[in-house]
N, C-alpha and C positions, 0 to 999 in steps of 0.2 A: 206251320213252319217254325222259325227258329223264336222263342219269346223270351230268352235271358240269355246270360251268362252267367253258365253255374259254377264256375271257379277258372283259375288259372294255378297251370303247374308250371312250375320250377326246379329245374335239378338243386341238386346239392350232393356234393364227395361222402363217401363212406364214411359215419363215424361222426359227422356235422350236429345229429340230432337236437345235442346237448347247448349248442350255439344259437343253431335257428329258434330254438325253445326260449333261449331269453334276446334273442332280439326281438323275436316276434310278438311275444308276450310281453315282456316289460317296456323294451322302445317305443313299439307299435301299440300295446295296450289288446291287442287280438287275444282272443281264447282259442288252447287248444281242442280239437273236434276228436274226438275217440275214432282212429280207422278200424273199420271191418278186419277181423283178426286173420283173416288170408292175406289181405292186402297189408298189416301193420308187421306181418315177418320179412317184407322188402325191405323195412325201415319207411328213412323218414315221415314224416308228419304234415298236419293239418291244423289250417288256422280258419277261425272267422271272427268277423267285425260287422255285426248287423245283415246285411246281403252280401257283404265281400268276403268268399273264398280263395285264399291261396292252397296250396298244395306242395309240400317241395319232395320232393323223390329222387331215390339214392342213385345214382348214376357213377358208372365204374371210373370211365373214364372222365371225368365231371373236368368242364372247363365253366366257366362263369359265364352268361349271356351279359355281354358288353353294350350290343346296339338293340335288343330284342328287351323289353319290358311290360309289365301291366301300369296301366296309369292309375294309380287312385285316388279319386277326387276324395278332397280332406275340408272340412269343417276349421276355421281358424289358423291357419296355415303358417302363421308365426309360429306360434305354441306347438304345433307338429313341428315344427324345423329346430326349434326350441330343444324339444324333448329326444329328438334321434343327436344332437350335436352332444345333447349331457350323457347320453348314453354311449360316445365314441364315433359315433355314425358325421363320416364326410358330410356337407351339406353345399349344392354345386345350384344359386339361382341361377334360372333362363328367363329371360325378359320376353322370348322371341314366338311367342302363344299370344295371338290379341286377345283381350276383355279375359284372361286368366296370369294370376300369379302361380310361379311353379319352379318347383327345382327337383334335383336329383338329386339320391343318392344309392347307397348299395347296402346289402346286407350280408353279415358276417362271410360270408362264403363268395365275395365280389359280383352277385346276381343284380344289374343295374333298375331300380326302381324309380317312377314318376309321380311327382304327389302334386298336386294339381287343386287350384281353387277357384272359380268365376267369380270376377271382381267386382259382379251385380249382386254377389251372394250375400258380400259386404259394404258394397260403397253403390253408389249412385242407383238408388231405388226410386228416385224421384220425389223424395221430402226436402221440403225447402230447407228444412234445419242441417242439413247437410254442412 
């Protein structure tokens, strides 16, 4: 039955390429994935980050997903929030996740994104030196 998730698509407007290319790559730090050349005359493009796949695909009538997101859990979660704010990118904390830090924000094209961190990942391991 089902043992991953192999990516998550996202639309994005006609013409966006050019943007979601350096959010994704520069803000996010993600590498672009070469699409299959039947599939890369649709447009848009492909990202990964170790096991994490996005996908954004050109959509005519493209409105932004406001309440629908992928969550991606982040390593260092300051320095992620850090690095999308110097990059232009909103940065919207949520307190309301127990035992995770997390906030929101969106990318060039208003696609709302969750970046997400367990607060065991960094704090309370159970050293006394804490």
């Amino acid at each position: 039955m089902l043992a991953a998730l192999d990516h998550v698509q996202l639309a994005a407007p006609p013409g966006s390429e050019n943007l979601l290319r350096a959010y994704y790559t520069d803000a996010l730090g993600m590498t672009e994935i070469p699409k299959p050349p039947v599939l890369a005359a649709r447009g848009g493009c492909w990202f990964r980050a170790g096991a994490v796949q996005l996908h954004l695909g050109i959509e005519k009538d493209f409105r932004p997903a406001k309440k629908a997101h992928p969550g991606l859990r982040v390593t260092d979660i300051e320095a992620c929030a850090a690095r999308l704010v110097a990059h232009g990118a909103a940065v919207t904390w949520d307190d309301t996740l127990p035992g995770h830090r997390r906030f929101y924000s969106e990318d060039p094209v208003g696609n709302r994104l969750e970046f997400l961190e367990p607060v065991a990942a960094r704090h309370g391991t159970g050293h006394h030196d804490e």
